[in-house]
C-alpha positions as CSV (number, residue, x, y, z in Angstrom):
1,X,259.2,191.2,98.2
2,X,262.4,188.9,98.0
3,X,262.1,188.8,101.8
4,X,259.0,186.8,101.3
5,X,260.7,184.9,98.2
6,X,263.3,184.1,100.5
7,X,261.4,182.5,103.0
8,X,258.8,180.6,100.6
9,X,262.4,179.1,99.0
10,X,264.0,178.5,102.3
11,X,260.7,176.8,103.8
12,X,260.2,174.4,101.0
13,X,264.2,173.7,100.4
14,X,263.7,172.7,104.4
15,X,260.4,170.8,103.9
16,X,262.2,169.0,100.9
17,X,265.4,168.4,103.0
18,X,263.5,167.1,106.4
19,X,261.1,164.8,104.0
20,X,264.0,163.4,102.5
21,X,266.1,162.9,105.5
22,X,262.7,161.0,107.2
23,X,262.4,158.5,103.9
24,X,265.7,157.5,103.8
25,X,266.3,157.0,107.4
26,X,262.9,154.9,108.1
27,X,263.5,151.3,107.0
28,X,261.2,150.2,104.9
29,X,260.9,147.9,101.5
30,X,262.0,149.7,98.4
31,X,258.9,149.9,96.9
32,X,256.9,151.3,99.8
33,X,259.6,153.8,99.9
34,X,259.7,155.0,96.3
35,X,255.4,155.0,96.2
36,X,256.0,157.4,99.4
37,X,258.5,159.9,98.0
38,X,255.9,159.7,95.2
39,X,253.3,161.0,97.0
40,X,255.8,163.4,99.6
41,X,257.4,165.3,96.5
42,X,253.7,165.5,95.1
43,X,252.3,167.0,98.1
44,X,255.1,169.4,98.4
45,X,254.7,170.7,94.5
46,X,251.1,171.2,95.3
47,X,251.9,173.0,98.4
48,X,254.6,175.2,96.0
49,X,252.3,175.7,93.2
50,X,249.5,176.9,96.0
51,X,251.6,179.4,97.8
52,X,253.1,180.5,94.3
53,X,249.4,181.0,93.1
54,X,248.7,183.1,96.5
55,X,251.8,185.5,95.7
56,X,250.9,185.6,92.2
57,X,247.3,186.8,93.2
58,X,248.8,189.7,96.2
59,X,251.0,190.5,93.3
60,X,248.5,191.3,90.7
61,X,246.0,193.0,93.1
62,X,249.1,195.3,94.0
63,X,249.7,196.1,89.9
64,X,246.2,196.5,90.0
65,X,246.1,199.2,93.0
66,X,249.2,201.0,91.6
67,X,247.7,201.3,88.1
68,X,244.2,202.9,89.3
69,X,246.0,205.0,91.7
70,X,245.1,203.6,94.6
71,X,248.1,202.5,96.2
């Protein structure tokens, strides 16, 4: 299990780092810039929230199997 914690915080500390690193280095006004970290930091919470909802779910179908001794 904390392997695949590991790599679920690794992947969006990268995805957070490479979206930040392509906002600040594309020149653009400074409110085009702040509506698109908006929306980037949106979309990656979303995609956090989805794959923590996932692991919740694997999680609770394993609790599940290990209480009905099915494991």
């Amino acid at each position: 299990m904390s392997r695949i914690l590991s790599f679920v915080i690794g992947f969006l500390l990268g995805a957070i780092c490479g979206a930040a690193a392509v906002l600040l280095l594309t020149p653009q006004p400074g409110a085009a810039l702040r509506e698109r970290i908006r929306h980037e930091a949106e979309a990656i919470l979303a995609e956090g929230k989805q794959a923590a909802q996932q692991r919740q779910r694997e999680l609770e179908a394993q609790l599940e199997r290990l209480r009905t001794g099915k494991a």
